[in-house]
VOKOLGU-695304 format. One record per residue (C-alpha): x, y, z; residue in one letter. Coordinates in pm, whole numbers, padded with zeros to 5 digits, always signed. Each point is the difference from the previous one (the first is absolute). Layout:
<recs>
XYZA
...
</recs>
This chain:
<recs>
+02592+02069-05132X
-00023-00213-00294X
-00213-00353+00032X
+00304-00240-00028X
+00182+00181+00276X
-00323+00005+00206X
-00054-00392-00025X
+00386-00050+00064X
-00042+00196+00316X
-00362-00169+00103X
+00203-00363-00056X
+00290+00078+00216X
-00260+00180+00266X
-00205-00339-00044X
+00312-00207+00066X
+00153+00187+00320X
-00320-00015+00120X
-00034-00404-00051X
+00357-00044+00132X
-00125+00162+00321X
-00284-00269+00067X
-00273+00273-00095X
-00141-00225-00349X
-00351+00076-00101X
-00219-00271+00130X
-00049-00161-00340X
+00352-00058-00078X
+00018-00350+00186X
-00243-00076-00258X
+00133+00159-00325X
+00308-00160+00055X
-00140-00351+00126X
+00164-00235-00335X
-00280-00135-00203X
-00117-00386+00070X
+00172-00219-00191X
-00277-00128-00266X
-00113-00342+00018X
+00201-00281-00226X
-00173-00019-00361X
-00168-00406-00016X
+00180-00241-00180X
-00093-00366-00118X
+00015-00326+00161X
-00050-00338-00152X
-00300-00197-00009X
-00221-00280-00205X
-00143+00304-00184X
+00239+00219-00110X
+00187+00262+00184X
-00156+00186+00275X
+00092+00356+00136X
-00003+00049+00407X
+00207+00309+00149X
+00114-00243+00247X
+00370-00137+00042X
-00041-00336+00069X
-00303-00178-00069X
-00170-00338-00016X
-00319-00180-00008X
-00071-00371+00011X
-00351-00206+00013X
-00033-00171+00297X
-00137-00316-00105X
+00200-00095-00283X
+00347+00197+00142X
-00033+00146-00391X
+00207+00299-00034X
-00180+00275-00117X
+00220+00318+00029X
+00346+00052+00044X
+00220+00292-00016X
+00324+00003+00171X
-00192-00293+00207X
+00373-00157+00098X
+00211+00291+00072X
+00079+00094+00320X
-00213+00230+00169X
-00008+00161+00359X
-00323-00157+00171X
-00079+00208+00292X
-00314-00119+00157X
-00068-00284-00243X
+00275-00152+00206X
-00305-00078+00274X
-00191-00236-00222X
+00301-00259+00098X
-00059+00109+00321X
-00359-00101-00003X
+00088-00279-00140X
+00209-00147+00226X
-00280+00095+00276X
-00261-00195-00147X
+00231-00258-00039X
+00067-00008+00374X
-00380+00032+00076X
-00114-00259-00219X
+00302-00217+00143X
-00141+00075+00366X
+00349+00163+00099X
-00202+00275+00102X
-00397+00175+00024X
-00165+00261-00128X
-00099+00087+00384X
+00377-00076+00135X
+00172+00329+00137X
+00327+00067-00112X
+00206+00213+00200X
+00152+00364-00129X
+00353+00058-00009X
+00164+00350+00023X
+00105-00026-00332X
-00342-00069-00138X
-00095+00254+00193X
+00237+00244-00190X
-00024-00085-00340X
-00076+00287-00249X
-00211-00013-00279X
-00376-00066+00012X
-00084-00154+00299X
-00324-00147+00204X
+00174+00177+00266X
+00074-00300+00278X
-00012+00019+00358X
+00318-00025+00144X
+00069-00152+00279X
-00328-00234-00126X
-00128-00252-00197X
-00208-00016-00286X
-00213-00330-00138X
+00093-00134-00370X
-00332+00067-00127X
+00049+00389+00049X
+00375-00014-00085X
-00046-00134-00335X
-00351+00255-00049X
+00290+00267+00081X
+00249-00170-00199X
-00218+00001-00343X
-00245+00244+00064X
+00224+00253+00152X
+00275-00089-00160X
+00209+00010+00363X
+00327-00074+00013X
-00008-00048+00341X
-00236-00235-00006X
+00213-00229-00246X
+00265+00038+00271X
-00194-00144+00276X
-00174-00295-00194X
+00362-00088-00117X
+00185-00006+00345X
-00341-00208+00082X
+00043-00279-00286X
+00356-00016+00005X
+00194+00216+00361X
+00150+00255-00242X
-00082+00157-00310X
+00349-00108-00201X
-00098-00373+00128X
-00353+00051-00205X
+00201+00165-00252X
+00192-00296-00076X
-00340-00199-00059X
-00141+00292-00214X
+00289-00117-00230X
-00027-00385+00046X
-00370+00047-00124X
+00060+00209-00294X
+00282-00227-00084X
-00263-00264+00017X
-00248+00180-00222X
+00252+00016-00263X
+00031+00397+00008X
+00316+00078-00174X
+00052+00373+00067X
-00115+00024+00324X
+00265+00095+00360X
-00155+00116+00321X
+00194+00128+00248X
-00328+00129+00199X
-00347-00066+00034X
-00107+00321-00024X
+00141+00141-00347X
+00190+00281+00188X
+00228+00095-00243X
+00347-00177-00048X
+00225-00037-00341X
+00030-00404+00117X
-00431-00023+00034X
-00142+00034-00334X
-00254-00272-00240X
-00198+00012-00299X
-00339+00058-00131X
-00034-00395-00140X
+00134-00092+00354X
-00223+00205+00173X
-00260-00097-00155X
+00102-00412+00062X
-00027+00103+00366X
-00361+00123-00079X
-00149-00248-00195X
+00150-00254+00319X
-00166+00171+00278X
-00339+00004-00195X
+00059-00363-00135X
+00154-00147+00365X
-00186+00156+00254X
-00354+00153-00136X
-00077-00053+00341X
+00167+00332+00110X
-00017+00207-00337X
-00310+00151+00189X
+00285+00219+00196X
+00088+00172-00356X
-00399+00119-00076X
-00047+00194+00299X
-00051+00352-00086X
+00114+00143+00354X
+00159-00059+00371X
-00025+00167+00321X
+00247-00079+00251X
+00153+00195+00320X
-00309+00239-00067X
+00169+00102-00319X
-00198-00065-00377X
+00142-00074-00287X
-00133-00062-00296X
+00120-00290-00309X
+00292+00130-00157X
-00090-00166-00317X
-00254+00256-00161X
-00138-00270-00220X
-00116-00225+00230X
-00148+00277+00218X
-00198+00100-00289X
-00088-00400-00066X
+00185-00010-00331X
+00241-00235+00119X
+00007-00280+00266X
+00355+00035+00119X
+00295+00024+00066X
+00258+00296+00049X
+00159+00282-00056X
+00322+00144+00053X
+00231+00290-00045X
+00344+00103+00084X
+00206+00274-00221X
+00221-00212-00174X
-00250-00243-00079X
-00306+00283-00075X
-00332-00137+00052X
-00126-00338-00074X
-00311-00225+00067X
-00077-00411+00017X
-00386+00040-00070X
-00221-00339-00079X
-00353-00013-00132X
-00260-00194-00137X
-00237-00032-00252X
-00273-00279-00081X
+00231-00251+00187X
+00324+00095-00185X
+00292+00202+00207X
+00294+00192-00100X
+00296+00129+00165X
+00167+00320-00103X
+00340+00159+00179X
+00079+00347-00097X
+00323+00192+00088X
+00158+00303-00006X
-00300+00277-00075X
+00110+00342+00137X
-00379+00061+00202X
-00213-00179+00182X
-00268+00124-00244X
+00169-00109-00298X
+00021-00371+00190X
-00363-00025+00062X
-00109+00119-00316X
+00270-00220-00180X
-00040-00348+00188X
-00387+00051-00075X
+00055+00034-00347X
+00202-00292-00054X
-00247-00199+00216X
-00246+00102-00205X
+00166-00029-00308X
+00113-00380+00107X
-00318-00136+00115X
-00212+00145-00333X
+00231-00138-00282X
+00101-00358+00120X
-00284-00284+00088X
+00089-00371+00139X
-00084-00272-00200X
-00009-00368+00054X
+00142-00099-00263X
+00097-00381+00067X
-00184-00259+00274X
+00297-00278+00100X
-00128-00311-00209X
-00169+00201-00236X
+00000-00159-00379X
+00158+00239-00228X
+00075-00275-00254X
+00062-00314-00127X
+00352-00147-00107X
+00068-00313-00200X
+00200-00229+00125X
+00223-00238-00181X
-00036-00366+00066X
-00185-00024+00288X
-00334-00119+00169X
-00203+00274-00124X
+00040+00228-00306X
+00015+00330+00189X
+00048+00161+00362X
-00140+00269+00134X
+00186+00337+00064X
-00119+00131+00338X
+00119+00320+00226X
+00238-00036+00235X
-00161+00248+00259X
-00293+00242+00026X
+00123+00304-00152X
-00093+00352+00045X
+00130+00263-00216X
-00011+00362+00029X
-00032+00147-00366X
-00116+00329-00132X
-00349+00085-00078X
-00068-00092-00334X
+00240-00251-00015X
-00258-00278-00181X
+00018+00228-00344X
+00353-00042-00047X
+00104-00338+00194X
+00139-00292-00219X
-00006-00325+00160X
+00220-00266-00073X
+00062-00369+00098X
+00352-00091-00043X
+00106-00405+00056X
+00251-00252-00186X
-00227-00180-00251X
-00053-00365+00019X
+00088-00022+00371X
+00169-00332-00002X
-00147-00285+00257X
+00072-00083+00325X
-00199+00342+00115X
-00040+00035+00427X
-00276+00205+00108X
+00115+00370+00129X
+00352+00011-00236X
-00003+00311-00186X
-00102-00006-00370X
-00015+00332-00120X
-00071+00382+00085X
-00295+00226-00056X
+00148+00331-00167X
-00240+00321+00029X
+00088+00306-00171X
-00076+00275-00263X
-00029+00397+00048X
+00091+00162+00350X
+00027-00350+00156X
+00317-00134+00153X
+00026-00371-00157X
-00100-00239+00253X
+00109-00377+00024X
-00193-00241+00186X
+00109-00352+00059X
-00221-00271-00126X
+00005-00366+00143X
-00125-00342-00123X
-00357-00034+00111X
+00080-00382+00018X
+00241-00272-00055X
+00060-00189-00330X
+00159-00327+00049X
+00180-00083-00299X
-00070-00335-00216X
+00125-00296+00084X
+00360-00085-00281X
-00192-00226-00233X
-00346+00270-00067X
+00277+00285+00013X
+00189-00199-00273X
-00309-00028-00218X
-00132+00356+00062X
+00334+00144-00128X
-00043-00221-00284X
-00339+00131-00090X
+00125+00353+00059X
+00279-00078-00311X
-00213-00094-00223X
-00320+00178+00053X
+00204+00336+00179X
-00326-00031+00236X
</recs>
């Protein structure tokens, strides 16, 4: 029989035999599709240049100066998925630190609680569980469950502490940013974004240190079951806090904090395709954050940067002062390229009051983002009384002095 005819009748054999539910053990696998390969990284902004990350959505922000030091897609809308529960802390701590509630009260465990998918901390039900473990579940365990029960126990119902999770990001300024749980169970009408998120974060840190303990702890054993940080990084003691989250539409994201020799950053990252590629991401960017930006303070309130003259009045001059202390996050480096500046209307013309504003200290030069600071009169300069301001004009006619 000649070969071709052979194969044809081996493929047809093959095919009846398929048909018939009698495949060869590896054909689940030969046929599985390939995975789809990961997205290739593309830039975001920052003070230095672009940046490449192979996340979606990304952003990173100092915490002590609010400087922005990352941003890609930072403002579009993103899905959240269990980011959402760092508004949910939130509003706990607020209701601790108010003394609406306890970290040893007992909340009680609704059926619903009770079934809610997702990860859990798996909650006794009928029961009752004490705040203190609820929020452990809540952040270490990521349990939606336990959100559930710690929102029925702030506010009766979880769309009652819904409506508050909105009040308070509508108070924080977060413009991209709708919760319709306090979970991050998926829903088209629930969704943020990874500047907002991150607003939320650098709150609960700022706010209520207090409790940002909760965020470090590296595992939690509850109903006899163990479960272990779902945040990688701070398991490993890379980062301090805060979350992590992941839902399909939104992929896999992270809210991870750290510090270094006093300074802290915050970085959100969204939409990775593994949990692998999230750890190993967020770490970078930490990483890459805290080694090429320092704090510097630059400007003491009532510092003298200068001295003004000032056109007929008690004294020749006035003293240009800063209006505040001011810290500024700038790149490493920044001193070989910075050009300072002092910028003010020349004579300043008498009456002067102590604290108007004068002038502005410019920096800039190279990578830096020009900086304006407001400077104030160190003093006041009454002017002359009419009949010395009448003979000082005079002598500035003729003499131009």
């Amino acid at each position: 029989m000649p070969v071709p005819e052979l194969s044809r009748r081996l493929a047809l054999l093959a095919g009846a035999t398929f048909a018939a539910g009698f495949a060869p053990r590896h054909r689940a696998k030969a046929l599985a599709p390939a995975a789809a390969p990961p997205p290739p990284a593309t830039p975001g902004q920052t003070p230095l240049g672009p940046v490449d990350t192979v996340a979606r959505e990304a952003y990173i922000l100092d915490f002590e100066t609010n400087t922005t030091l990352f941003d890609k897609a930072a403002d579009d809308r993103m899905t959240p998925s269990s980011l959402t529960k760092l508004m949910t802390a939130y509003l706990v701590f607020s209701a601790l630190a108010a003394g609406r509630t306890t970290l040893t009260t007992e909340f009680p465990v609704s059926e619903k609680a009770w079934r809610m998918g997702g990860s859990k901390m798996f909650v006794p039900y009928p029961g009752s569980v004490a705040v203190a473990d609820l929020i452990r579940g809540m952040i270490i365990q990521s349990g939606n469950d336990a959100c559930i029960v710690l929102a029925e126990g702030i506010s009766g119902s979880e769309d009652q502490f819904v409506v508050r999770m909105n009040d308070q990001a509508t108070k924080f300024g977060l413009k991209t940013t709708h919760f319709v749980n306090c979970t991050g169970w998926p829903d088209p009408d629930h969704y943020s974004s990874a500047r907002d998120i991150a607003t939320i974060a650098r709150h609960l840190i700022a706010d209520y240190p207090q409790y940002y303990h909760f965020f470090s702890e590296k595992d939690f054993t509850f109903n006899n079951i163990h479960q272990g940080n779902r945040n990688t990084l701070v398991d490993s003691g890379i980062a301090d806090g805060l979350k992590t989250g992941h839902t399909e539409a939104g992929g896999y994201g992270e809210c991870s904090s750290a510090q270094r020799e006093g300074r802290r950053v915050i970085v959100v990252l969204n939409g990775m395709v593994t949990m692998n590629q999230r750890a190993h991401e967020t770490e970078r960017m930490l990483e890459w954050a805290l080694s090429s930006f320092e704090n510097v303070k630059f400007l003491s309130k009532g510092q003298v940067v200068d001295h003004a003259p000032v056109y007929l009045g008690t004294a020749p001059d006035v003293p240009l002062v800063g209006a505040a202390n001011e810290v500024l996050t700038l790149p490493h480096g920044w001193r070989k390229s910075a050009s300072l500046e002092v910028v003010y209307a020349s004579p300043v013309p008498a009456p002067v009051r102590a604290g108007e504003k004068l002038g502005v200290l410019k920096l800039s030069g190279g990578p830096l983002p020009t900086v304006t600071l407001d400077l104030l009169a160190g003093t006041s300069v009454p002017a002359l009384p009419v009949t010395q301001r009448a003979l000082r004009s005079l002598s500035h006619l003729i003499t131009g002095a």
